[in-house]
C-alpha positions in Angstrom: 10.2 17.9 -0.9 10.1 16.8 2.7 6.7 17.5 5.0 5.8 16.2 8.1 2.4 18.7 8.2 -0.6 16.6 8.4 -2.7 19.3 7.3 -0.7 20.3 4.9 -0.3 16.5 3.4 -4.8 16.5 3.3 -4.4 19.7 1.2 -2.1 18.3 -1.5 -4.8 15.4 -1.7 -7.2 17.6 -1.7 -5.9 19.2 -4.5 -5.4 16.0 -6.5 -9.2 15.4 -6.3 -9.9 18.1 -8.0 -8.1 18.1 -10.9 -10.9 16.9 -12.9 -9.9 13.3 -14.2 -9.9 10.8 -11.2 -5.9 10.8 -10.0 -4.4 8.0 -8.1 -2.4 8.7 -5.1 0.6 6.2 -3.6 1.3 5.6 -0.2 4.5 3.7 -0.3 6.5 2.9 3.2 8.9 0.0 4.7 6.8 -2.4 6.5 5.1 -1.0 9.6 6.1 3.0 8.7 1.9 3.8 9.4 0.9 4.2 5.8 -2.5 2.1 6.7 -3.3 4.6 9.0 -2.2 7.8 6.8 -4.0 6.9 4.1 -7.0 6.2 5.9 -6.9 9.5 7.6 -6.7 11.2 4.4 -9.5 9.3 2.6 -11.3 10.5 5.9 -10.5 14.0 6.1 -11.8 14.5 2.2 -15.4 13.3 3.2 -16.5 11.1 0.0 -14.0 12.2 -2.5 -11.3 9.5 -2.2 -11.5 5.7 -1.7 -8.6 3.8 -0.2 -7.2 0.4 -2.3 -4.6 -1.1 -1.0 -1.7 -2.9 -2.7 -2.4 -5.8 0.1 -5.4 -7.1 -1.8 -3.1 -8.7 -4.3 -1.3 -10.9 -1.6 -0.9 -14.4 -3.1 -3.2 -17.2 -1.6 -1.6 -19.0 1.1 -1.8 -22.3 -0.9 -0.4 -20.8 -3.7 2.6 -19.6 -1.7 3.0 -22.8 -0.1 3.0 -24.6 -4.1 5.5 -22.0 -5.4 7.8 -22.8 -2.1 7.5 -19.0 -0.8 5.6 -19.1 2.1 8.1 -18.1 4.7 8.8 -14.9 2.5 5.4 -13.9 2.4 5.6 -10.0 2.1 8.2 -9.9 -0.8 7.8 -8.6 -4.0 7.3 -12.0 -5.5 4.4 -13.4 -3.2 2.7 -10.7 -5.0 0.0 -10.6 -8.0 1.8 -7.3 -9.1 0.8 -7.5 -12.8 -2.7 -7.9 -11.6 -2.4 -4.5 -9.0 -0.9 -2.5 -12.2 -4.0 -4.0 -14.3 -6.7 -2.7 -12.0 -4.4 0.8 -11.1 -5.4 0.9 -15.0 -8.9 0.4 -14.7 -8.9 3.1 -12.0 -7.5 5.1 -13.9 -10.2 5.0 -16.6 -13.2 3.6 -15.7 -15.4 1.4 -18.4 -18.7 2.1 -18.2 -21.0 3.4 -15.6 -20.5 1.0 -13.0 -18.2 0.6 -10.1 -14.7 -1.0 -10.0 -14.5 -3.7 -7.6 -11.2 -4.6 -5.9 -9.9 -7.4 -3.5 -8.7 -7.1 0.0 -6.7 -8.6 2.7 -8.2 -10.0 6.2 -5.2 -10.0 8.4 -7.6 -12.3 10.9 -7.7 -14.8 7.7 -4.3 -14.0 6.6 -5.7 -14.2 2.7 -7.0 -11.8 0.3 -10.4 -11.5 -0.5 -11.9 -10.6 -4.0 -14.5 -7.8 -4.7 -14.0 -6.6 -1.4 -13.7 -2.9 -2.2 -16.4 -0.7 -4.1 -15.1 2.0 -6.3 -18.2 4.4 -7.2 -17.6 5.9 -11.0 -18.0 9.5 -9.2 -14.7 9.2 -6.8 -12.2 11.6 -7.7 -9.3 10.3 -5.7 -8.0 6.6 -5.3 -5.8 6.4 -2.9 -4.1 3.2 -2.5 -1.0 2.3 -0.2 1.7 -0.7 -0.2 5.8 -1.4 0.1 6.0 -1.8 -3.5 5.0 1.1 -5.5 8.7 2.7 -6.5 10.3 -0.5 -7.6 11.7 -0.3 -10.6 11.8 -3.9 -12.2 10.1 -7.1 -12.7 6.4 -6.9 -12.8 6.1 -3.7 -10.5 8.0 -1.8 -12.7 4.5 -0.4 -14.6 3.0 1.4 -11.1 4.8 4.1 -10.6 3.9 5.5 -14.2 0.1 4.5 -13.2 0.0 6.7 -10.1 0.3 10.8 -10.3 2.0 11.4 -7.3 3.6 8.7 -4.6 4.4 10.1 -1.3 7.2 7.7 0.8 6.3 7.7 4.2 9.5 7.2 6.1 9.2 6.3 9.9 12.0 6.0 13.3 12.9 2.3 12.4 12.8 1.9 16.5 9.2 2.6 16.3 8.4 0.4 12.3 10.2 -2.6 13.9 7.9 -2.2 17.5 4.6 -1.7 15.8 5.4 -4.7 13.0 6.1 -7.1 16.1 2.8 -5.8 18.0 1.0 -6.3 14.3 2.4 -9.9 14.2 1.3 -10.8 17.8 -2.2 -9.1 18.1 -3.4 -11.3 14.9 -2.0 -14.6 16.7 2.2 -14.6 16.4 3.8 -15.8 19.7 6.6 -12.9 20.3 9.3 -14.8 19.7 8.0 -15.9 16.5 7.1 -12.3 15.2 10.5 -10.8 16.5 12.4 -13.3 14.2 9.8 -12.5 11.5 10.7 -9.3 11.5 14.4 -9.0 11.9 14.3 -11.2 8.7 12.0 -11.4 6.4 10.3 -7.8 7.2 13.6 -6.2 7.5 14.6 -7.5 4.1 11.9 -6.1 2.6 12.5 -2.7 4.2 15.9 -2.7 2.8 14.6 -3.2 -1.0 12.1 -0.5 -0.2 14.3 2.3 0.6 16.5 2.1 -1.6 13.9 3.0 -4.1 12.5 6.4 -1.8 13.9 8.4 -4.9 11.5 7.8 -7.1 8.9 9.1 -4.8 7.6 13.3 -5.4 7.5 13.4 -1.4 8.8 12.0 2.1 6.3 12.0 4.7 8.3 12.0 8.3 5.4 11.8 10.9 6.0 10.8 14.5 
């Protein structure tokens, strides 16, 4: 199925938060594809029924990057805590206990993640959370798309995904030069390994 309806996108979440048991919604995209600023709309537009987790949270530390020798391919799959993003999708899934889930997030000003960042109240229906990764299909990513009941792939012009992802890199402190070779590598490998896997998603989001 193939939608570019943004009203029509707010009803199928809508939908998914009340089915009863909480439900998990995926955002996945190439780098820069807007699936931030979908996700967020959505989580908006249902006013206190869904929460937004991202998969960014589970960036690895910058030191740790630097000690495993991948810090110029930050943004791959493997500068990742995947196994730890399928372990809380779990505890989403089913809460223990009355409480809240907490979950870490990234500060792009910092450029690290940041743990217990993000509240999840017992009472929300709807997690929605958003990242490249979700669809892979191997390694430690393979558990997440049986963790998540539907993942929409948000598929963008890649004039426009390659523009915004240089503007990204340069409005939190890139020179341009620096953040155009960023992305014509590193980012653009990435988006190569993530389309390939679109397939596995139950919908492709085209927005403008």
């Amino acid at each position: 199925m193939d939608t570019s309806d943004l009203a029509a996108l707010t009803e199928r979440a809508r939908s998914l938060a009340a089915q009863g048991d909480r439900r998990i919604l995926g955002i996945a995209e190439a780098p820069g594809a807007g699936k931030s600023t979908l996700a967020a709309g959505l989580v908006e537009a249902l006013e206190g029924r869904a929460v937004l987790v991202p998969m960014d949270g589970f960036h690895l530390a910058g030191a740790e990057l630097e000690r495993l020798g991948r810090a110029e391919r930050k943004g791959a799959p493997d500068t990742f805590d995947a196994a730890g993003y399928a372990a809380l999708l779990r505890r989403l899934r089913r809460p223990e206990g009355p409480g809240p889930v907490y979950a870490p997030a990234f500060d792009r000003a910092l450029e690290e993640p940041v743990a217990g960042s993000l509240c999840v109240p017992v009472d929300i229906p709807l997690v929605v959370t958003e990242g490249n990764y979700l669809l892979l299909d191997d390694g430690p990513w393979a558990p997440v798309r049986g963790l998540l009941d539907e993942v929409w792939f948000l598929d963008a012009d890649p004039g426009l995904r390659v523009s915004r992802l240089v503007d990204r890199h340069v409005r939190f402190g890139k020179s341009r030069p620096y953040a155009e070779r960023w992305v014509a590598g590193s980012d653009e490998r990435n988006a190569r390994l993530v389309d390939r896997h679109r397939d596995r998603a139950d919908l492709v989001v085209r927005l403008g």
